[in-house]
Every structure is written in structure tokens, then in C-alpha cells.
C-alpha positions in Angstrom: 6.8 4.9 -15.6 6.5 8.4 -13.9 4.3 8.5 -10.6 1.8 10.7 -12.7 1.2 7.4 -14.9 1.3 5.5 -12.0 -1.3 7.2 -10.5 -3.9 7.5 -13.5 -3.6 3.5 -13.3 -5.2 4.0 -9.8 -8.5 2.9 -8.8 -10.7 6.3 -8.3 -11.4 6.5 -4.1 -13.9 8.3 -2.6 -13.5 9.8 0.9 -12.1 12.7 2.6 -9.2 11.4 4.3 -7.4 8.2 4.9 -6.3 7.1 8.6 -3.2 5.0 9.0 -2.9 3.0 12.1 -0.2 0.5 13.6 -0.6 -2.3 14.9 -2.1 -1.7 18.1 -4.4 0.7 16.6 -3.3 3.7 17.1 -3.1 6.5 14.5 0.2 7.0 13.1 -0.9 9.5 10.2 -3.8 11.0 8.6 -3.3 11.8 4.8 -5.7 14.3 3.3 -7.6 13.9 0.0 -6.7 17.2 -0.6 -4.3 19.0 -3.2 -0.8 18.1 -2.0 -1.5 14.5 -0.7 -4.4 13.5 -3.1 -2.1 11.3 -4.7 -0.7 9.5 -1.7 -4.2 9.2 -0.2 -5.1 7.2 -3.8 -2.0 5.3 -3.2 -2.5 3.9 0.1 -6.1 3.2 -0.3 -4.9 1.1 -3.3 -2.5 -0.8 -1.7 -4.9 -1.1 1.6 -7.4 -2.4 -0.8 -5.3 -4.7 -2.7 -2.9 -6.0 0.5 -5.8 -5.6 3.1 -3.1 -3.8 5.0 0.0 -1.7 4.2 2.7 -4.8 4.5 5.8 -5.4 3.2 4.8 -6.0 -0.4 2.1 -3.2 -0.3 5.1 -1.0 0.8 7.3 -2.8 -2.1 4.6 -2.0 -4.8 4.3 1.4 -2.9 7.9 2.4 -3.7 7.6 1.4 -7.3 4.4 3.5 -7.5 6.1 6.2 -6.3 8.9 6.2 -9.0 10.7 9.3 -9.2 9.2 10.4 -5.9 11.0 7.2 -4.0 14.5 8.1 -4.8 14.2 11.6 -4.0 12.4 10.5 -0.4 15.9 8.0 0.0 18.4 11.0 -0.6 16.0 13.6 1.7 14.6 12.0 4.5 11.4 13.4 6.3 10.8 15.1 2.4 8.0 12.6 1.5 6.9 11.5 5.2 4.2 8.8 3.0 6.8 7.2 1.2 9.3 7.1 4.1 6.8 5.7 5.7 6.7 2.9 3.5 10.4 2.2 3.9 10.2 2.1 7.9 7.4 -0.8 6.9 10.4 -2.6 4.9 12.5 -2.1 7.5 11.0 -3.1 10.5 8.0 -5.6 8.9 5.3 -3.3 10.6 2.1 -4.3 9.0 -0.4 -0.6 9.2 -3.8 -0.2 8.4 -6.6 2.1 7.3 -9.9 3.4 7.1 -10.8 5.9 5.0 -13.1 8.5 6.0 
């Protein structure tokens, strides 16, 4: 499915913004619920929600969520900063969380 399906099958979240924070707490990104990163915000408050962090199999089901938008991030790097994000959690077995706002 295309990332625009994906995201219809998204819980609705309420908030403003969406803080993501590494392990020691510290704020690693802020994503917007805002045209332009609504979608991502959605996204990672799913995962958050379903995970109870952003882990690797958060990150896993992020990718897939992602669809199209994943393999465009892999060939252009720094493109889609949330989903590249997502592959640095595969890659190094960070485990970030959030709050949204």
C-alpha cells in the first residue's frame, strides 16, 4: 500500500507537536503537526503508542508505513530526516521516545 493508505489506517492524534528524545533525554527532533510533517507526526505517535517507544520494530513497521517514501529516503539521504531517522534506530538499536505536546 501507498503511505497515503497507510496513513488513513492511522489512529487520529491530537496535539500540536510531537518531541522525540534519546535515551538520555535529550531532544533529538521536534516534528510539527503541521502541513508538511502532519503525517510523520501521526506516524510516530502511532508507533510511540503501539511500541511505548520508537525501537527497532517501531522503526521496522515505520519503514513499511512509510512505503514509497522509505526508498526514496535510502537513495537521498538527509531528504526525509523522520524516516532516516528510523533507519539510524535500525542501525544502532537506539530506543527514542516522545511526548506529544
Amino acid at each position: 500500500m501507498a503511505f497515503a493508505e497507510n496513513l488513513a489506517a492511522l489512529p487520529d492524534v491530537q496535539g500540536k507537536r510531537l518531541r522525540v528524545l534519546d535515551g538520555r533525554g535529550r531532544e533529538v527532533a521536534v516534528i510539527e503537526n503541521a502541513p508538511g510533517t502532519a503525517g510523520s507526526f501521526r506516524v510516530y505517535a502511532a508507533l510511540a503508542a503501539k511500541y511505548g517507544a520508537i525501537n527497532a520494530a517501531a522503526a521496522q513497521e515505520g519503514l513499511l508505513i512509510y512505503a514509497e517514501h522509505t526508498e526514496d529516503a535510502r537513495l537521498n539521504p538527509g531528504k526525509h530526516p523522520n524516516i532516516d531517522r528510523l533507519f539510524e534506530v535500525l542501525r544502532t538499536g537506539a530506543v527514542l521516545r516522545s511526548a506529544v505536546e
